[in-house]
N, C-alpha and C positions, 0 to 999 in steps of 0.2 A: 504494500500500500504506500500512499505518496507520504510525505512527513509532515508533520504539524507547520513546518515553516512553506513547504510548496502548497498545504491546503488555504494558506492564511492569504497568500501570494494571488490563489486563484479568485478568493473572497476580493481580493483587491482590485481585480481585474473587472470583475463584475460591475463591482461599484462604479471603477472609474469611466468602463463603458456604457451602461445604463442612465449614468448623468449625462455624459458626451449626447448622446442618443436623445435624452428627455428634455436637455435642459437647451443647449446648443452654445448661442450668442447672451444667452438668458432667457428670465421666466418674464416675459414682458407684462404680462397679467398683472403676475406681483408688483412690476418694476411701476406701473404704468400707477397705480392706484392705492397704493401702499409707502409709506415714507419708512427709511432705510432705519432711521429712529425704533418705530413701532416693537414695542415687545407683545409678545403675545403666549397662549397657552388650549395643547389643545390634548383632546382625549384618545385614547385608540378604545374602538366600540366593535364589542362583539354581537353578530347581529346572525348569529348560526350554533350549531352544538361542536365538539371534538377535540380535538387534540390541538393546542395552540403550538405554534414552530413560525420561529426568525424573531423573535425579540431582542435575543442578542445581536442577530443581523441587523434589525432595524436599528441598535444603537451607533451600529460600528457607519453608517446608512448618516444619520442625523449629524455624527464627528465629522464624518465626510465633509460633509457640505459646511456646515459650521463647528468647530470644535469648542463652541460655548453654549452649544444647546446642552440642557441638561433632562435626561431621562429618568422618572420615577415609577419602579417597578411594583406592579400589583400580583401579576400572574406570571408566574415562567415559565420557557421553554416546557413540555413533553405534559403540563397540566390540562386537565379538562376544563372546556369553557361552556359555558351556557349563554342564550338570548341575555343581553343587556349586560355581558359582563365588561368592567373596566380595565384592559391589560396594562395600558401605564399613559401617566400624561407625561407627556414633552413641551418644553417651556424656553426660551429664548428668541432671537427675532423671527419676526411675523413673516417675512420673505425668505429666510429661511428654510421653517416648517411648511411652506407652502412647496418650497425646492422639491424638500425631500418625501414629500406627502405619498405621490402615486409610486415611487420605487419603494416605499414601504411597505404600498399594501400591497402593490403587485410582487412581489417577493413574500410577504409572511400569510397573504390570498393563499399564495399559491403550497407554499410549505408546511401549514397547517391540512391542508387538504391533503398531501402526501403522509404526512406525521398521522394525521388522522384512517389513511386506509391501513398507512402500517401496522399500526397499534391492534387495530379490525384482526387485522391476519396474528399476529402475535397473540391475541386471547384465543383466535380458534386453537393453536395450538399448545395454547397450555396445559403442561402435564406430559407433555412428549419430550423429545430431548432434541427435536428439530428446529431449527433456528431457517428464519426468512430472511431470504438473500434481495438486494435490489441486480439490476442488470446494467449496460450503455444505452438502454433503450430511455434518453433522456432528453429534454432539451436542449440543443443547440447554446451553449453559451453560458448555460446556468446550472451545471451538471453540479458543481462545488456543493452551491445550497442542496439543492434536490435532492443528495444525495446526505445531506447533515439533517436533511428535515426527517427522511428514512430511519437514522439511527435515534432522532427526537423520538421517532416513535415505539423505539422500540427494535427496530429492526438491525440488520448488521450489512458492513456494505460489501459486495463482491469488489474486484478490483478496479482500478477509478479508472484506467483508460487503458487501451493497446502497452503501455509502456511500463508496469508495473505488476504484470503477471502474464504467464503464456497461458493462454487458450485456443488446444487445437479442437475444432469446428468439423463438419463434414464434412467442409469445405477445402479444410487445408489436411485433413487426411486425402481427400480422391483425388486434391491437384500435387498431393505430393508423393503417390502414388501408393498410399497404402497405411493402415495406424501404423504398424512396427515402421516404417519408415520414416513417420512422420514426428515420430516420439524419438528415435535412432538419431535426426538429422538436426532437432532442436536441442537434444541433451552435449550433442557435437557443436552446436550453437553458441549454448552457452558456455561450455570448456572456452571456447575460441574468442569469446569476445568477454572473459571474468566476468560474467554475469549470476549472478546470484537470484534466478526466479523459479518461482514457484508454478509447476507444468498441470494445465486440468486438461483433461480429453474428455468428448463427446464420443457416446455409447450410442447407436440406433437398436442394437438389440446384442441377447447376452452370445452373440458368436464374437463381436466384438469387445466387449468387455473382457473375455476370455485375454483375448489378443492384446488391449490394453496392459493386463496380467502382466503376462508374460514377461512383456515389454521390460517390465516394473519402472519403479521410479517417478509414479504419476503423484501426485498430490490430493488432487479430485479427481474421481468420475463424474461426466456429467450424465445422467440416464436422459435421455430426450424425448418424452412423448411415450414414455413406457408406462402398460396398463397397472393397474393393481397389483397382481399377479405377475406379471415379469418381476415389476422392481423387486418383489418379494427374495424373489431366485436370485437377483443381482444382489441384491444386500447381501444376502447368506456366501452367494461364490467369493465375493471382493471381501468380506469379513474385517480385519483390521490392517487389510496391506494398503487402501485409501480410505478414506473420507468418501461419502455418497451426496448427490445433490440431485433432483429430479426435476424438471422443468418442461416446460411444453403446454402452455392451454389448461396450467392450474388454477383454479378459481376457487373461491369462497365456498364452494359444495363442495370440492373435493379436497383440498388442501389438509383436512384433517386423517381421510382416507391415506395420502399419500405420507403423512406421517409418522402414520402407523402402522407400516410396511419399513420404517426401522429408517429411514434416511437420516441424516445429518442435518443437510439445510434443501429448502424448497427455494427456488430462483424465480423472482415473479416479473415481469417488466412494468406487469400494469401498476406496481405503484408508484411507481412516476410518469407513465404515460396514457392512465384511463382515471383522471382523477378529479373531482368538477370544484373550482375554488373555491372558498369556507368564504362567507362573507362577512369582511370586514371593513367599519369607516373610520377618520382621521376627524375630528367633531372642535369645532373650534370651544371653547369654556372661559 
């Protein structure tokens, strides 16, 4: 996984290009109608049920833009909110807080809504020893948050990008001619270029898996689209020589099903990419 200092790096990136983006030459709204003078104070209102995520982001959000706004916290991160709750006011200039108003809520909109399905999949499976994985199946730009909002909820993150764990695919097994080969020519990979990563391969059924075996050396198995009953067999053959993960078109009816065939961790995309945002406002007071 990346380090606390390249994740904090990417939070920064964010920031810096979602103002670039919002704000441009400036907020001429504010500028036009509001004196540089004016202080003001305003509320964050929950106006939905679940899981709150990006409070912390929103403060790092408000420093951005002014480092004399001052944020007072009612509700944090990974707590449950309800209709009319207060997550914190924000108090400093009036043109300011108007800056940073829409990249707050469109960021903790959006991370609450993720924090909130993760959480959903973590109670189903309570009581198992399976842990829910996120995927790269994320927005374009904002994978940083989306993926902190995942672990607000509860959940655990798979690897953050191409460059931080190997994962061979169907893809890069048939174009590389084969699993033993594909696992053979990355393990020679990494000798060759000091790399130190952690290798998961994709299973389509247990002839493969076998092969994977063999192979050894894997880290994960990924099982792909495997029934009940397969994974079953595939848990029991790979036993403790990998880690299990099962993925493919898992959902809320069955996620506990696939639990309970003994896997490790369940891989879901859709909680970052089927997620409808928690609605929240910025309320002047």
């Amino acid at each position: 996984m990346i380090s606390e200092a390249q994740f904090q790096k990417e939070l920064e990136l964010i920031i810096s290009n979602a103002i670039r983006e919002d704000v441009g030459d400036g907020d001429h709204s504010s500028l036009a109608c509001i004196p540089a003078s004016a202080q003001g104070k305003a509320k964050l209102l929950v106006k939905d049920e679940g899981i709150i995520a990006g409070v912390e982001f929103a403060k790092m959000i408000f420093h951005y833009v002014d480092k004399d706004m001052k944020v007072e916290t009612f509700i944090n991160d990974g707590e449950r909110v309800k209709h009319g709750d207060i997550v914190f006011h924000v108090s400093g200039s009036s043109q300011s807080i108007l800056k940073a108003e829409r990249l707050v809520l469109n960021s903790m909109q959006r991370m609450s809504a993720i924090a909130t399905k993760t959480k959903m999949f973590v109670d189903l499976l309570e009581g198992t020893k399976t842990k829910i994985l996120d995927t790269r199946k994320t927005t374009p730009g904002i994978r940083a948050i989306e993926k902190w909002a995942v672990k607000i909820g509860g959940g655990e993150n798979h690897r953050f990008a191409l460059y931080d764990m190997i994962m061979l695919k169907d893809n890069h097994n048939d174009f590389a001619g084969g699993i033993p080969q594909a696992i053979a020519k990355t393990k020679q990979y990494l000798i060759d270029n000091n790399k130190d990563l952690k290798i998961i391969v994709e299973a389509r059924n247990l002839d493969e898996v076998q092969q994977i075996l063999d192979a050894g050396g894997v880290y994960r198995i990924l099982l792909d689209n495997f029934d009940y009953e397969t994974t079953k067999k595939a848990v029991a053959m790979i036993g403790n020589q990998s880690l299990t993960e099962s993925s493919g078109n898992i959902n809320e009816k069955t996620i506990r099903n696939y639990a309970e065939c003994g896997v490790n961790y369940i891989s879901s995309g859709a909680l970052t990419h089927s997620v409808y945002n928690m609605d929240l406002s910025l309320k002047a007071i």
